[in-house]
N, C-alpha and C positions, 0 to 999 in steps of 0.2 A: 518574287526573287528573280522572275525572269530580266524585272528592267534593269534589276542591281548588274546582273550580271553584262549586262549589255553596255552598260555605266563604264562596269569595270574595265571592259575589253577596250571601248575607245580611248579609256583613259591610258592604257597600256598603250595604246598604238600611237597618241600622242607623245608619250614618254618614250618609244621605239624612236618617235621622228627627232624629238626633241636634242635625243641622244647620237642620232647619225646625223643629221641633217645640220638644225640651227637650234639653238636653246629656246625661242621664240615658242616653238610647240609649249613650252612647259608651263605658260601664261593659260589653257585649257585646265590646269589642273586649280584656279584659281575660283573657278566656278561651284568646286564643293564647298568653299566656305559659303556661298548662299545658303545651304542648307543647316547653318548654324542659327541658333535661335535670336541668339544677342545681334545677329545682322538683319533677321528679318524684323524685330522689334526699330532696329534701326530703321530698316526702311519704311515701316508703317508711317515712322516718325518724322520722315522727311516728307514723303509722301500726305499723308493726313491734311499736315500743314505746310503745304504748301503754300497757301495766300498768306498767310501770315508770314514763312519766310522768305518771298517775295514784297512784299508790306516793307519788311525791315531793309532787306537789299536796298528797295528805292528810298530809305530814309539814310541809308549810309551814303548812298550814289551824290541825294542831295545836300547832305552835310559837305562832305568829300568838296564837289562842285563849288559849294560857297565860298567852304575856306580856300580853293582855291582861286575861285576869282578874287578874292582880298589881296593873298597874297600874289597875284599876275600885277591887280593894279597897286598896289601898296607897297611891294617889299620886291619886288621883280628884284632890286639890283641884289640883294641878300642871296637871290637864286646862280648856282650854278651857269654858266652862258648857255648853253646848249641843251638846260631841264626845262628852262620857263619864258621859253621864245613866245610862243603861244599859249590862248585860254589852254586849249587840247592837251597839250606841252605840259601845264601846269598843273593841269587834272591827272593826264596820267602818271606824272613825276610823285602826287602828292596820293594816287590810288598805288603805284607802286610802294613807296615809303611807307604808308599806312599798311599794307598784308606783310610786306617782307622786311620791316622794322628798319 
């Protein structure tokens, strides 16, 4: 009970600073959710498999990549002027548009 207590006290003195200073302290109290079960199953689960989602990354990366060299050399004028000036351009126009719909 000693560590709890000692838990407790930073946390208050976080929340002390949080509350006089800048709300930025209150991102410390964020850290007791690790001691939830359901995050640390999650972490096992990211962690574990790691090569494998790594594996899939580089199969999005390369899908991503192709379609967008098709559409650099095939459909350029279809693009925006300023999205698909470049391969790069076009990659990351079409990795943007793909996470954030």
């Amino acid at each position: 009970t000693d560590h709890r207590s000692y838990r407790e006290l930073v946390f208050f003195g976080f929340a002390l600073c949080g509350a006089l200073r800048t709300e930025y302290y209150f991102v410390v109290h964020m850290l007791e959710l690790l001691e939830s079960d359901a995050v640390q199953l999650l972490l096992q689960a990211a962690t574990l498999n790691l090569t494998k989602l790594g594996q899939a990354a580089l199969v999005i990366f390369l899908t991503v990549y192709f379609y967008a060299a098709m559409g650099f050399r095939f459909f350029q004028q279809h693009h925006a002027p300023e999205k698909c000036t470049t391969l790069l351009g076009c990659f990351t126009s079409y990795m943007d548009g793909g996470l954030s719909g």
